[in-house]
Jmol script that loads the backbone (N, CA, C; Angstrom):
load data "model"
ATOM      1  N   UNK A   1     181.641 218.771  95.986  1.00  0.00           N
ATOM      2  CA  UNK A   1     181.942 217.381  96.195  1.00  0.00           C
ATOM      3  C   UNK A   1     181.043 216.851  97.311  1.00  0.00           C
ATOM      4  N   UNK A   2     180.030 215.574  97.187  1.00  0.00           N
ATOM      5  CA  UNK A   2     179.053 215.117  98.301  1.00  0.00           C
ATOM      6  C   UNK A   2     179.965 214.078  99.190  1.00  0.00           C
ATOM      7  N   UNK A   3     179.834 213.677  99.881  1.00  0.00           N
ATOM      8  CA  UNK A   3     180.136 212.662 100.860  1.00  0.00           C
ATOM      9  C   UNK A   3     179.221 211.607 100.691  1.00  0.00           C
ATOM     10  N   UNK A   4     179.717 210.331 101.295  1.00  0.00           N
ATOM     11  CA  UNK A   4     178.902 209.325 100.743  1.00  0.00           C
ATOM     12  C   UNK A   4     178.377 208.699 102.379  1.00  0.00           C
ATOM     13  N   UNK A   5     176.892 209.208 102.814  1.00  0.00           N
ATOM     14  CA  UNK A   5     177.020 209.009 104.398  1.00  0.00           C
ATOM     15  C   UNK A   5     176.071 207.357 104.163  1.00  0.00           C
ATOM     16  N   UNK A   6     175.874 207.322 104.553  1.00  0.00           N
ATOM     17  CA  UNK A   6     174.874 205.920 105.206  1.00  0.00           C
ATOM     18  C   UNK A   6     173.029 205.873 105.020  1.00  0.00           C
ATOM     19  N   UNK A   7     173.101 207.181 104.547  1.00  0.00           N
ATOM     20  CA  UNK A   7     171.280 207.638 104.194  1.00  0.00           C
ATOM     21  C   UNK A   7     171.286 207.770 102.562  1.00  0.00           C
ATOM     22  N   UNK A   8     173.097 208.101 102.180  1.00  0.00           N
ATOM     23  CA  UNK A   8     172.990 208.073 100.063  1.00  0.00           C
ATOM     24  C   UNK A   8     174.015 206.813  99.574  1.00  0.00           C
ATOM     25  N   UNK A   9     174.013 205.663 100.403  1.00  0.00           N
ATOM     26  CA  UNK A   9     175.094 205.001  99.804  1.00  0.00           C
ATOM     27  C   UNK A   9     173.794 204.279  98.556  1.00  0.00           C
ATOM     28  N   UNK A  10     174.419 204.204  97.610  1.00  0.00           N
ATOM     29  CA  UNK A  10     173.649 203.196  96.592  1.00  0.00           C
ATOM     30  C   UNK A  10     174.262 201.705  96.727  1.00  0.00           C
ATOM     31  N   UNK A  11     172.558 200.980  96.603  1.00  0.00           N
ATOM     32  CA  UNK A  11     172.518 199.529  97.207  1.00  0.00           C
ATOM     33  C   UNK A  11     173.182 198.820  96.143  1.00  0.00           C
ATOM     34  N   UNK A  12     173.837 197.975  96.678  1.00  0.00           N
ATOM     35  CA  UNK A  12     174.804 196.881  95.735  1.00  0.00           C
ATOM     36  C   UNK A  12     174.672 195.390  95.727  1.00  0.00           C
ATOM     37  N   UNK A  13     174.856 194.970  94.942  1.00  0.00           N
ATOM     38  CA  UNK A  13     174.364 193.907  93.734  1.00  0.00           C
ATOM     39  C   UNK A  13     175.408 192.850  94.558  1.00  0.00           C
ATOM     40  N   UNK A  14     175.571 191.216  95.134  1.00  0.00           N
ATOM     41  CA  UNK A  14     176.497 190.431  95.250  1.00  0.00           C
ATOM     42  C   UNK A  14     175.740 189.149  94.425  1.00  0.00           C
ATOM     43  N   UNK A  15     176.856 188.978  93.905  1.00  0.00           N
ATOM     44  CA  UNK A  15     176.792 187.436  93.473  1.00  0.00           C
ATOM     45  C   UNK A  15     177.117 186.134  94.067  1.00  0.00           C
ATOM     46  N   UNK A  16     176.452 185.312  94.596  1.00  0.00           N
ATOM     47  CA  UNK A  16     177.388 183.713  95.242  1.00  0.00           C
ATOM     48  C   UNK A  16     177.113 182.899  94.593  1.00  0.00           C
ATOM     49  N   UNK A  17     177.571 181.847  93.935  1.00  0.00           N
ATOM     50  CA  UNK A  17     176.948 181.059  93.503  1.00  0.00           C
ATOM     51  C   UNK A  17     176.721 179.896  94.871  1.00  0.00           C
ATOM     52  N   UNK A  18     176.168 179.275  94.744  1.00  0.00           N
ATOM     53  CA  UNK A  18     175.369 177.752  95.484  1.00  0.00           C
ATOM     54  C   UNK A  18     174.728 176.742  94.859  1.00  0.00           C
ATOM     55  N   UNK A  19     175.158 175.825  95.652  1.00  0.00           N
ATOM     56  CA  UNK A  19     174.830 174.372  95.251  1.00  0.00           C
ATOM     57  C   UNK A  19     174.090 173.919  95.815  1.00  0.00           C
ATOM     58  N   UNK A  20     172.656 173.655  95.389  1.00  0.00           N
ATOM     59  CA  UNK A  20     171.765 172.898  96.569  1.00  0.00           C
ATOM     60  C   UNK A  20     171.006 171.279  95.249  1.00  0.00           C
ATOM     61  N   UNK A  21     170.728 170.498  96.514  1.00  0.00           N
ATOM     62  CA  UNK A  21     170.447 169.293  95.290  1.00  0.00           C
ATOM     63  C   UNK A  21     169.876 168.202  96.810  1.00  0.00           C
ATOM     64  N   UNK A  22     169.912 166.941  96.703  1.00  0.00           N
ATOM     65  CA  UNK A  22     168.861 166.181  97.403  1.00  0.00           C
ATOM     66  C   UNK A  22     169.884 164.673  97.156  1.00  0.00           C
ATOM     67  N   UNK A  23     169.879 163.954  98.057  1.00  0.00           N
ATOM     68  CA  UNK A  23     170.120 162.436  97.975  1.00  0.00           C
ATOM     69  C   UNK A  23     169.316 161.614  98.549  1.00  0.00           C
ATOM     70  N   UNK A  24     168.995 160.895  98.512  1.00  0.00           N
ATOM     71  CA  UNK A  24     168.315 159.507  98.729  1.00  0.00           C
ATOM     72  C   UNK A  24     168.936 158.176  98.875  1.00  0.00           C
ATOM     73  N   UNK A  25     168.707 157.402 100.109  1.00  0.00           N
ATOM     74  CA  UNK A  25     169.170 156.089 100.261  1.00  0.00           C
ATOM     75  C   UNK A  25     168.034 155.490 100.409  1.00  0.00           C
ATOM     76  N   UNK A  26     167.629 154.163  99.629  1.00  0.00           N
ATOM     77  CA  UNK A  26     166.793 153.468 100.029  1.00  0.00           C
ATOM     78  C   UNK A  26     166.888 152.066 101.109  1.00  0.00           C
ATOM     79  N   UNK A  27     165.768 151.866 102.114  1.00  0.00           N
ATOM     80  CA  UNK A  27     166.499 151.735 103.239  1.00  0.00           C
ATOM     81  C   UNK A  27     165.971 149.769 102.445  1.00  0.00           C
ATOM     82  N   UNK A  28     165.722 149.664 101.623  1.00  0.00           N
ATOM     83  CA  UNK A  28     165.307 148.289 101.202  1.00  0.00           C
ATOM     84  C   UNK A  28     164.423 148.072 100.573  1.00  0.00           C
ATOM     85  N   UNK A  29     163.577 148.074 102.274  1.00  0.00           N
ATOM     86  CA  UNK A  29     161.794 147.793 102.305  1.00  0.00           C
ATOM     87  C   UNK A  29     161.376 148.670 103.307  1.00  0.00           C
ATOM     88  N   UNK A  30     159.941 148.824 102.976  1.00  0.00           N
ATOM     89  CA  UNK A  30     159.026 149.728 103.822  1.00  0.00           C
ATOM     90  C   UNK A  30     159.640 149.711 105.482  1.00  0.00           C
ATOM     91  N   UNK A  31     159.575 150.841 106.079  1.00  0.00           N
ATOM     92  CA  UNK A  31     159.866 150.808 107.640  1.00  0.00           C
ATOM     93  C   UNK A  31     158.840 150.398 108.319  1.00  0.00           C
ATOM     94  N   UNK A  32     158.834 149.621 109.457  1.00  0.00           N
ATOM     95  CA  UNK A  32     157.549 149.733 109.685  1.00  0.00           C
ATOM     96  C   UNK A  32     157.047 150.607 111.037  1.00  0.00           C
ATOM     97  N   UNK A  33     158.031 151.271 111.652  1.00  0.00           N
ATOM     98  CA  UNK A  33     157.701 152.512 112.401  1.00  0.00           C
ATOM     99  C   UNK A  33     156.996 153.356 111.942  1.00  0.00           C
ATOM    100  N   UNK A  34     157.021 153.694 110.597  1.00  0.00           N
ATOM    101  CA  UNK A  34     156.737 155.062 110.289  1.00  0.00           C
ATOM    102  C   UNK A  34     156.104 154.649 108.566  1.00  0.00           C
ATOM    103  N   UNK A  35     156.461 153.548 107.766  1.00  0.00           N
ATOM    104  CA  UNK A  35     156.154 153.427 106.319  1.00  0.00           C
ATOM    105  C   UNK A  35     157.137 153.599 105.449  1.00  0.00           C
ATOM    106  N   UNK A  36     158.352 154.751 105.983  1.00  0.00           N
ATOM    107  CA  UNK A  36     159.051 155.531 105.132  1.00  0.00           C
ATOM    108  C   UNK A  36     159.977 154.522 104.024  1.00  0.00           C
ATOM    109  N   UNK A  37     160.464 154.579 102.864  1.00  0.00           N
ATOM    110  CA  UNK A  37     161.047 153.719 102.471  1.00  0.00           C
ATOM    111  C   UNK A  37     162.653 154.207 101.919  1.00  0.00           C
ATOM    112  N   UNK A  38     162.689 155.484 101.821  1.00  0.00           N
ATOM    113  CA  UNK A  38     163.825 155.898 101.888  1.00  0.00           C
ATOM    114  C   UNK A  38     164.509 157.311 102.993  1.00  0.00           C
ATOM    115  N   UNK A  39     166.062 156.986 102.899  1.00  0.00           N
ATOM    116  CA  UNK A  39     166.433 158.419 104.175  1.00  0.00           C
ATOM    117  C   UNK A  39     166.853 159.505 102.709  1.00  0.00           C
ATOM    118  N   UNK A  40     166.307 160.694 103.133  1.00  0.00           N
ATOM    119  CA  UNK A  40     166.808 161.821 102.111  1.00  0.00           C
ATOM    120  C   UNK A  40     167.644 162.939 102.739  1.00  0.00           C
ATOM    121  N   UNK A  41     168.649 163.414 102.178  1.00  0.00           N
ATOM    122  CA  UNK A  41     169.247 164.129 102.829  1.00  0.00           C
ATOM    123  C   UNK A  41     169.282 165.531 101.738  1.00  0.00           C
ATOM    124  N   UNK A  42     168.976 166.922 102.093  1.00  0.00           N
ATOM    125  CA  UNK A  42     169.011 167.926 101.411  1.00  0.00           C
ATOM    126  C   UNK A  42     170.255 168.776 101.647  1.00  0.00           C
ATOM    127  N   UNK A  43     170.572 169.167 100.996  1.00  0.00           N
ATOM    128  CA  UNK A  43     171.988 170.318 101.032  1.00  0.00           C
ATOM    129  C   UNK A  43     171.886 171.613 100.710  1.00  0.00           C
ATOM    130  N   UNK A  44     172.340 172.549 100.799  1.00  0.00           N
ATOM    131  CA  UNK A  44     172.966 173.897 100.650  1.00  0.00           C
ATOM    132  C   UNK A  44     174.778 174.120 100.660  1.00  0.00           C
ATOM    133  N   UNK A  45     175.124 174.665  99.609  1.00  0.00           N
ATOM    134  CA  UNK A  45     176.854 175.044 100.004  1.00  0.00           C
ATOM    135  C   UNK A  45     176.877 175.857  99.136  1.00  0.00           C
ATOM    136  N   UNK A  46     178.137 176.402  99.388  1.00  0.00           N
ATOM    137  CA  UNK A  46     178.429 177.375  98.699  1.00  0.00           C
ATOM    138  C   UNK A  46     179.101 176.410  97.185  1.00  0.00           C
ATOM    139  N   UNK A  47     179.653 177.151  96.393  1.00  0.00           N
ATOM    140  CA  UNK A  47     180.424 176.751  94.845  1.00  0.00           C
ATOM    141  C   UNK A  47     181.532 175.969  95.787  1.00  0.00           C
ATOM    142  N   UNK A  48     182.376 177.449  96.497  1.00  0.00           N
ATOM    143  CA  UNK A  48     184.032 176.806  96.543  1.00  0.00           C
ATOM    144  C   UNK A  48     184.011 176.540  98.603  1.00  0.00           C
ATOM    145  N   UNK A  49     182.779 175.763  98.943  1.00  0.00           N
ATOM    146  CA  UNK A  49     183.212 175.509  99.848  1.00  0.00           C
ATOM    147  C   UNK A  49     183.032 177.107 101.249  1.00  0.00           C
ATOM    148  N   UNK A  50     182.685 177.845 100.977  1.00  0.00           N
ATOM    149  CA  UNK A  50     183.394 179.564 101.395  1.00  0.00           C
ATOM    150  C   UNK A  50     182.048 178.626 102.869  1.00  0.00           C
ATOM    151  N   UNK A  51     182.376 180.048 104.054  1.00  0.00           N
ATOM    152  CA  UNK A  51     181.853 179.905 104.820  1.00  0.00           C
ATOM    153  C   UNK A  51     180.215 180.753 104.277  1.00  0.00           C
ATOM    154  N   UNK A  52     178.856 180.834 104.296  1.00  0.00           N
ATOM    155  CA  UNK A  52     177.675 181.524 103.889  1.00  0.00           C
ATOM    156  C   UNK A  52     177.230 181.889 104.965  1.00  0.00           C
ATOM    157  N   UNK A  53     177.800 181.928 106.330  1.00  0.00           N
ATOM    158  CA  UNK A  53     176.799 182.700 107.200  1.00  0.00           C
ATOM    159  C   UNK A  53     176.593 184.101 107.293  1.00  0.00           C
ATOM    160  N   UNK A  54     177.526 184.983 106.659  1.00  0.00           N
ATOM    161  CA  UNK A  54     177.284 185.874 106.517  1.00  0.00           C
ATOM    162  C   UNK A  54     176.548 186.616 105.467  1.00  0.00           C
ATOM    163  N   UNK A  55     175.835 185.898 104.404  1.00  0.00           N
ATOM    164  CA  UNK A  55     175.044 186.149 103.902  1.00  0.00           C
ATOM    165  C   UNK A  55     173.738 185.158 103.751  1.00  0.00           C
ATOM    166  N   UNK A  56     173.913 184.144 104.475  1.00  0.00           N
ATOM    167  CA  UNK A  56     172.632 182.894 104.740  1.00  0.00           C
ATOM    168  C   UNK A  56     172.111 182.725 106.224  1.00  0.00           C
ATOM    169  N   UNK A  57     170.872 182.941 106.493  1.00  0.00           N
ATOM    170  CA  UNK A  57     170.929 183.101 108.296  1.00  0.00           C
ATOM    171  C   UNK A  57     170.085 182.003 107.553  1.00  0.00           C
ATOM    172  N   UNK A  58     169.073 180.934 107.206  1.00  0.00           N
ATOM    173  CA  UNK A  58     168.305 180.551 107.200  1.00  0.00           C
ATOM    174  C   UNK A  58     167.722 180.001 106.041  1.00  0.00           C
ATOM    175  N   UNK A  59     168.067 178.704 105.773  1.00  0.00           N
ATOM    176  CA  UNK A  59     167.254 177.527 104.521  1.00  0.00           C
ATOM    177  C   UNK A  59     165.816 176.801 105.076  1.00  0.00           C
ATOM    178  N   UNK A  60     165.053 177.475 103.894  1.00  0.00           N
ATOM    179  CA  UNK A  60     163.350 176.458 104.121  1.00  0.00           C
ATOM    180  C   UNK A  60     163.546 175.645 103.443  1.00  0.00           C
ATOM    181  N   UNK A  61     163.248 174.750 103.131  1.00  0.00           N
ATOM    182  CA  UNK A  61     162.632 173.753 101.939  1.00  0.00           C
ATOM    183  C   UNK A  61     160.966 173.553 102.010  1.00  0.00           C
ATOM    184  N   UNK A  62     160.330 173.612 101.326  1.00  0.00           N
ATOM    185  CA  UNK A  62     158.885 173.230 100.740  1.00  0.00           C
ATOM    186  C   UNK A  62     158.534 172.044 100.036  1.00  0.00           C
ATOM    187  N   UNK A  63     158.110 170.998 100.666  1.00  0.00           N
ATOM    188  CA  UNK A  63     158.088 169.421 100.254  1.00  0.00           C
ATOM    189  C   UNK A  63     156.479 169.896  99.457  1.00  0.00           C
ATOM    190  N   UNK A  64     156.203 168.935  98.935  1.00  0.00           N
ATOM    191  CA  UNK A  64     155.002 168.572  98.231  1.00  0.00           C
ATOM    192  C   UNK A  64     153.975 168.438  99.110  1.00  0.00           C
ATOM    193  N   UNK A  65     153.014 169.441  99.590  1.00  0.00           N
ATOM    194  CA  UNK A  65     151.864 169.717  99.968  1.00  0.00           C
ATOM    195  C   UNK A  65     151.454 168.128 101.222  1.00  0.00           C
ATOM    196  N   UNK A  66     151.438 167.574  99.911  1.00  0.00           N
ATOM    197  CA  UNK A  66     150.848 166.011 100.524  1.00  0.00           C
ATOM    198  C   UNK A  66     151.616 165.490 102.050  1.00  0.00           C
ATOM    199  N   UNK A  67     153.047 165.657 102.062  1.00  0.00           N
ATOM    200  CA  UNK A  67     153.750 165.425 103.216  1.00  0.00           C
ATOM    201  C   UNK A  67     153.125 166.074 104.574  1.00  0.00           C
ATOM    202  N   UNK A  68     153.278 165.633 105.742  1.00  0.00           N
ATOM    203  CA  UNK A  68     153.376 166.414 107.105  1.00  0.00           C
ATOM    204  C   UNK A  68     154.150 166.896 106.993  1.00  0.00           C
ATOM    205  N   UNK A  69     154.103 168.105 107.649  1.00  0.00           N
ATOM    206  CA  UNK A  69     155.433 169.063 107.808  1.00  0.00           C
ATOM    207  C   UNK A  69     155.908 169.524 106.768  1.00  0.00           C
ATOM    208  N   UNK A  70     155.691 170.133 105.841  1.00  0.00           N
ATOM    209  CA  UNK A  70     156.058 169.944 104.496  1.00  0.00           C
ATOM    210  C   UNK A  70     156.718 171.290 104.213  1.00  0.00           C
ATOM    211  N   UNK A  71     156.280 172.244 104.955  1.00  0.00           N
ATOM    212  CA  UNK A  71     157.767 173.444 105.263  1.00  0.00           C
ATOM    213  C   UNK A  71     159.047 173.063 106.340  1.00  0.00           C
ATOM    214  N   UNK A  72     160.111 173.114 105.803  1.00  0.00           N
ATOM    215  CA  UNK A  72     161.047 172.493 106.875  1.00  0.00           C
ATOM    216  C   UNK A  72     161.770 173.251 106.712  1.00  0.00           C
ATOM    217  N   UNK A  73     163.053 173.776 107.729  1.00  0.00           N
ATOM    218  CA  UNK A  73     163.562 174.892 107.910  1.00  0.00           C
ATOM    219  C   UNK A  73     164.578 175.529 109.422  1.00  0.00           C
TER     220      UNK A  73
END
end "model"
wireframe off; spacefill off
backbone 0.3
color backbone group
């Protein structure tokens, strides 16, 4: 009979599901601080709400090249 130490455990599979998706408000007309014409807001959650820090330390997003800053994170 083996023991199951910490050097033979076999690696295991979790499932979460998550919800990630994007909103947009348009603020009218062009800003003129900056040009921008709408505020966007990005998300991450879990399905049912659950807390993810224990399996999420860290969300990037990757905008379209063309933007400044276009890794955000």
């Amino acid at each position: 009979m083996s023991t199951l130490t910490l050097e033979s455990r076999t690696p295991v599979i979790i499932i979460k599901p998550i919800l990630y998706g994007n909103t947009a408000k348009h603020f009218g007309s062009k800003r003129d601080s900056d040009g921008h014409t709408h505020r966007w807001i990005l998300y991450v959650r879990s399905f049912n709400n659950d807390d993810m820090s224990s399996y999420i330390n860290r969300i990037q997003f990757r905008l379209h090249e063309t933007y400044p800053n276009n890794i955000r994170g």
